[in-house]
SETI-534891 format. One record per residue (C-alpha): residue number from 1; residue in one letter; x, y, z. Coordinates in pm, whole numbers, plus 32768, in hexadecimal, padded with zeros to 4 digits. Example, Ala and Ser with C-alpha at 12.3 -4.5 7.8 and 13.67 -1.06 7.14 Angstrom:
BEGIN
+-----+------+------+------+------+
| seq | type |   px |   py |   pz |
+-----+------+------+------+------+
|   1 |    A | 84CE | 7E3E | 830C |
|   2 |    S | 8557 | 7F96 | 82CA |
+-----+------+------+------+------+
REM end
This chain:
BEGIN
+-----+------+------+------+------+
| seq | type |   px |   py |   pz |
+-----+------+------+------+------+
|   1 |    X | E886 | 5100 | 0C5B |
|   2 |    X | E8F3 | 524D | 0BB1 |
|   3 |    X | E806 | 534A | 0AF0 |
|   4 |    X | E7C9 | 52D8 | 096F |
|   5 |    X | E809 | 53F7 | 08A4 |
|   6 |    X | E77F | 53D0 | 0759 |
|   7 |    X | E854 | 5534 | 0694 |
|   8 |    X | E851 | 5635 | 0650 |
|   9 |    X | E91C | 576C | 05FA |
|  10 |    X | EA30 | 5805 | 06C3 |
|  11 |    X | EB2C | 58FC | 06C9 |
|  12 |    X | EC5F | 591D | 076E |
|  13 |    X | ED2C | 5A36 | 0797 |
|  14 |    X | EED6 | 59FB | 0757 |
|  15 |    X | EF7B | 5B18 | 0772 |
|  16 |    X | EED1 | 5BFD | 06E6 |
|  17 |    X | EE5D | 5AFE | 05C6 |
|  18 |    X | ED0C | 5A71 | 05E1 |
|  19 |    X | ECD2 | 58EE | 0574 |
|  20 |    X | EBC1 | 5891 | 0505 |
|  21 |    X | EB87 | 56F8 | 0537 |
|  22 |    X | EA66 | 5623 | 0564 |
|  23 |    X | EA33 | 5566 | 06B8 |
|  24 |    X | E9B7 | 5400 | 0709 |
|  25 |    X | E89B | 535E | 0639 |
|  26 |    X | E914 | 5202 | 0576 |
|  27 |    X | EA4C | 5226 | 04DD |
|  28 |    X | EA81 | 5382 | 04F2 |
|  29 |    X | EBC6 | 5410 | 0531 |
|  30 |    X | EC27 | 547F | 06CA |
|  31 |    X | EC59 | 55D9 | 070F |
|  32 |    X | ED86 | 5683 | 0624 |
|  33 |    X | EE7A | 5706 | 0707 |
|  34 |    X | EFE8 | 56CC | 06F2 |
|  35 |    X | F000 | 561F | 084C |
|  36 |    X | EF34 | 5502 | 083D |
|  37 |    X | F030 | 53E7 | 08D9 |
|  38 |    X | F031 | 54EF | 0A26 |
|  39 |    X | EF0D | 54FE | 0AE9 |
|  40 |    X | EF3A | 5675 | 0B45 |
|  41 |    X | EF8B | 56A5 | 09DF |
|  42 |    X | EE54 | 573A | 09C1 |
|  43 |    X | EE5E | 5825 | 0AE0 |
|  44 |    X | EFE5 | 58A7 | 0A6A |
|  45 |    X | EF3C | 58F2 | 0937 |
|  46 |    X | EE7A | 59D2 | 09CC |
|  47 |    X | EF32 | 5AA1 | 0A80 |
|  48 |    X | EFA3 | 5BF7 | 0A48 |
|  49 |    X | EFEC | 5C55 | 08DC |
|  50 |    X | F122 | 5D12 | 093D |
|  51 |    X | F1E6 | 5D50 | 0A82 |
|  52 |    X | F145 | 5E9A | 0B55 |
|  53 |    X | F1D0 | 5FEE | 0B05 |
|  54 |    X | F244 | 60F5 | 0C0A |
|  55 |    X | F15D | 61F3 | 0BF3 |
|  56 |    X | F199 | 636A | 0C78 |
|  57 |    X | F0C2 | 63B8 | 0DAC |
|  58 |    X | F006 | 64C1 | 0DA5 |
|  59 |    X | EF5D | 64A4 | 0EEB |
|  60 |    X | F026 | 65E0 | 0F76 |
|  61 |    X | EFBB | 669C | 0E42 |
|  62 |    X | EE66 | 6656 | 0E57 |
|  63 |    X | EE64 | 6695 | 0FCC |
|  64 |    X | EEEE | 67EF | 0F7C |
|  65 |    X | EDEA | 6849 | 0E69 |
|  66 |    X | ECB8 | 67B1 | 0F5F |
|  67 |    X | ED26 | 686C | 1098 |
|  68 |    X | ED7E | 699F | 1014 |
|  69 |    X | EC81 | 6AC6 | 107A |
|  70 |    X | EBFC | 6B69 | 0F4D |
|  71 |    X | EA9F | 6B7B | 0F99 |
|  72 |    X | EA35 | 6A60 | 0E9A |
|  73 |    X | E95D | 6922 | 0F2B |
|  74 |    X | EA1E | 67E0 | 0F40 |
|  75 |    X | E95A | 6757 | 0DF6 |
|  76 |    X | E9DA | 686D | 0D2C |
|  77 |    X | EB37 | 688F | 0D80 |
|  78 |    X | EBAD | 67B9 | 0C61 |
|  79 |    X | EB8F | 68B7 | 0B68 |
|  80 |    X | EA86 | 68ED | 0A22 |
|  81 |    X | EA75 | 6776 | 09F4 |
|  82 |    X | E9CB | 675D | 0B6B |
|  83 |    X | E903 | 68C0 | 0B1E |
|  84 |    X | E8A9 | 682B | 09B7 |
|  85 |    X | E82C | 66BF | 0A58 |
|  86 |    X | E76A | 678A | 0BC8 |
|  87 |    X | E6D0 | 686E | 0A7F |
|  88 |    X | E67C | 6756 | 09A8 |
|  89 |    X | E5DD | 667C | 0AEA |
|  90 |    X | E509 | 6795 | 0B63 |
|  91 |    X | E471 | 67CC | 09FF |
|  92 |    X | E428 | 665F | 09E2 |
|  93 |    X | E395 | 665D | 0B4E |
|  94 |    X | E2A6 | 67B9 | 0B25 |
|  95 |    X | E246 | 6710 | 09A9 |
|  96 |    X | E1B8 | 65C3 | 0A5B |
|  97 |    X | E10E | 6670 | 0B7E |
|  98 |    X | E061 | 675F | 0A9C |
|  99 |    X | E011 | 662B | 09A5 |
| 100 |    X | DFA1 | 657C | 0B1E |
| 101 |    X | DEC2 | 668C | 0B5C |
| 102 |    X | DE23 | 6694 | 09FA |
| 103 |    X | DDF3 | 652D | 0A1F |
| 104 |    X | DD2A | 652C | 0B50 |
| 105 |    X | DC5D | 6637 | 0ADE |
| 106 |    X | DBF2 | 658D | 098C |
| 107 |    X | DBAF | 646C | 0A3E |
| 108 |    X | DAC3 | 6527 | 0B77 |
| 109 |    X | D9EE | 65A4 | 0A47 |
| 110 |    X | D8B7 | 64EF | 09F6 |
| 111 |    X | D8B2 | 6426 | 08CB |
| 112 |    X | D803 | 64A0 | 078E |
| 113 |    X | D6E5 | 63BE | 06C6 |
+-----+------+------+------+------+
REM end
C-alpha cells in the first residue's frame, strides 16, 4: 500500500553536478543517479562534494581583538565594516521611525470631502 506518485520534476545533486530527471508517472524514467542497483546509492550521492579542509583557527585571534581594552563597544570592535553596518542600521532604524511617526499623524487627521 505505498504512496502513488504521479511525476514530476526532480533534481539531484552528484558531486557538484546537478541531474535533472523526471520521477514516477507511467513510463517515465526512475531517478538518474549513478547508483541505482544500491539502495543507499542515493544517499552516497549525496554526500559531501569533497573531503573537509583544515582550516586555521582563529578563535585565539579573535579572542585577542574582542578582549582587548580600547574603549570601543563589543559591536564595533571589528573594524569599519562593523562601524559601516552599526552606521548603516541606525540610519535605516531613525528613517522608519520618522516615516512611523508621519504615518500616524496622516492617519489621526480627519479626512477631507
Amino acid at each position: 500500500m505505498g504512496a502513488d506518485y504521479r511525476g514530476g520534476f526532480m533534481g539531484v545533486s552528484l558531486r557538484g553536478v546537478l541531474v535533472w530527471g523526471v520521477v514516477g508517472g507511467s513510463g517515465s524514467p526512475s531517478p538518474t543517479t549513478p547508483h541505482q542497483g544500491h539502495p543507499l546509492g542515493l544517499l552516497r550521492s549525496l554526500g559531501p562534494a569533497a573531503p573537509p579542509r583544515h582550516l586555521h583557527n582563529r578563535v585565539q585571534e579573535h579572542q585577542k581583538l574582542f578582549q582587548e581594552d580600547n574603549g570601543l563597544p563589543v559591536h564595533l570592535k571589528g573594524g569599519a565594516m562593523d562601524s559601516a553596518l552599526y552606521s548603516l542600521t541606525t540610519l535605516i532604524c531613525s528613517v522608519g521611525t520618522c516615516y512611523s511617526l508621519w504615518s500616524l499623524a496622516q492617519g489621526s487627521k480627519p479626512k477631507k470631502n
